[in-house]
Every structure is written in structure tokens, then in C-alpha cells.
C-alpha positions in Angstrom: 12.2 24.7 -5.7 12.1 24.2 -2.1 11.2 20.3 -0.9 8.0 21.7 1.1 6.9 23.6 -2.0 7.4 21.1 -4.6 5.6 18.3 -2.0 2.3 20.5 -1.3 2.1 21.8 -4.8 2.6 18.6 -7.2 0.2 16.1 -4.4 -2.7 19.2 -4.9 -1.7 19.2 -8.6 -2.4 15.5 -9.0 -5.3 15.4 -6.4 -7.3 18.0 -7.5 -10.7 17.0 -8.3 -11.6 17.3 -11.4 -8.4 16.7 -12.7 -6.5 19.1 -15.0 -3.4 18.2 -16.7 -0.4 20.5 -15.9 3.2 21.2 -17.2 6.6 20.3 -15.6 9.3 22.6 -16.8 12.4 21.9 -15.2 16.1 23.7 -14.7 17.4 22.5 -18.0 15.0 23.8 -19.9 12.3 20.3 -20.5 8.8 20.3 -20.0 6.5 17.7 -19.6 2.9 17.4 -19.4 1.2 15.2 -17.2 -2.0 14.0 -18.6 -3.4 11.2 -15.7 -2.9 11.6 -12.4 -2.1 7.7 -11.7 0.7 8.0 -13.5 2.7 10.2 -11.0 3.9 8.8 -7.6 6.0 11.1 -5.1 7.8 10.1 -2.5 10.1 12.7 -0.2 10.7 15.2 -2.5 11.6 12.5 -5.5 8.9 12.0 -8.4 8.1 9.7 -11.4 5.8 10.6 -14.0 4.9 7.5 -16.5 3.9 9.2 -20.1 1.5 7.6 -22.5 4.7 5.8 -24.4 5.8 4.0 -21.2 9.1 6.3 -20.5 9.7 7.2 -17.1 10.6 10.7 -16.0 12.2 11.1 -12.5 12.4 14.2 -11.4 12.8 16.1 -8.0 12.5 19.3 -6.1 15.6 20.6 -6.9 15.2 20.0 -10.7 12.0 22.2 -11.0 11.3 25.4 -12.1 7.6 25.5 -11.9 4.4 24.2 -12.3 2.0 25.4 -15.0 -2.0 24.6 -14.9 -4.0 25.2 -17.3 -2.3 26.3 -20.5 -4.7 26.4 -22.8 -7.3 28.4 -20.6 -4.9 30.8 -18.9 -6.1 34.2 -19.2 -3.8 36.5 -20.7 -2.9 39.7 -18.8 -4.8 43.2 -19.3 
């Protein structure tokens, strides 16, 4: 994912107001949700997500795939 992508999308992901927790699905194939916006910091294309068992996930822009909001209420196509 390109740095300026990655940047803009994740800091409206993680400001958006009111919050909705969103899915990390990277290269290798992991996902991640993150559930609380506090517990993701970004800093020049480099991120760290805190999960509710204390485990750090680093991660950066050129280990993402995508970004998915919403799972559970994404509307399926016609």
C-alpha cells in the first residue's frame, strides 16, 4: 500500500467519530481487528496496534493489503 494511502486512510480510520472497529489484513495473509482507537499510534508510515491481551502488532505500509470497515453491516452485492 502506498505510504500516502496507508497515512490518510488508517488516521480517518481511527478518528472517525463515532468510532467503528475495522480489520487489518496484511501481505501474509493475518488480520487483525482493531477494536479502540487509543490503542493504535502511527507514526511516518509505521503502526502499532495494542490488542485487548496486551500483544503488540507493528505493522506498516508496505505490509498491508487493505482496510475493511464494517464487516458485519456490509451490504452484500445485488
Amino acid at each position: 500500500m502506498e505510504l500516502e494511502n496507508f497515512e490518510a486512510v488508517l488516521s480517518a480510520l481511527k478518528n472517525e467519530r463515532p468510532f467503528h472497529p475495522f480489520v487489518v489484513s496484511l501481505v501474509n495473509g493475518n488480520k487483525f481487528e482493531v477494536d479502540f482507537p487509543d490503542a493504535l499510534s502511527l507514526r511516518e508510515g509505521v503502526a502499532i496496534f495494542i490488542g485487548p491481551r496486551k500483544v503488540p502488532v507493528f505493522f506498516d505500509h508496505q505490509s498491508v493489503s487493505e482496510f475493511v470497515r464494517d464487516l458485519l453491516h456490509r451490504e452484500e452485492p445485488a
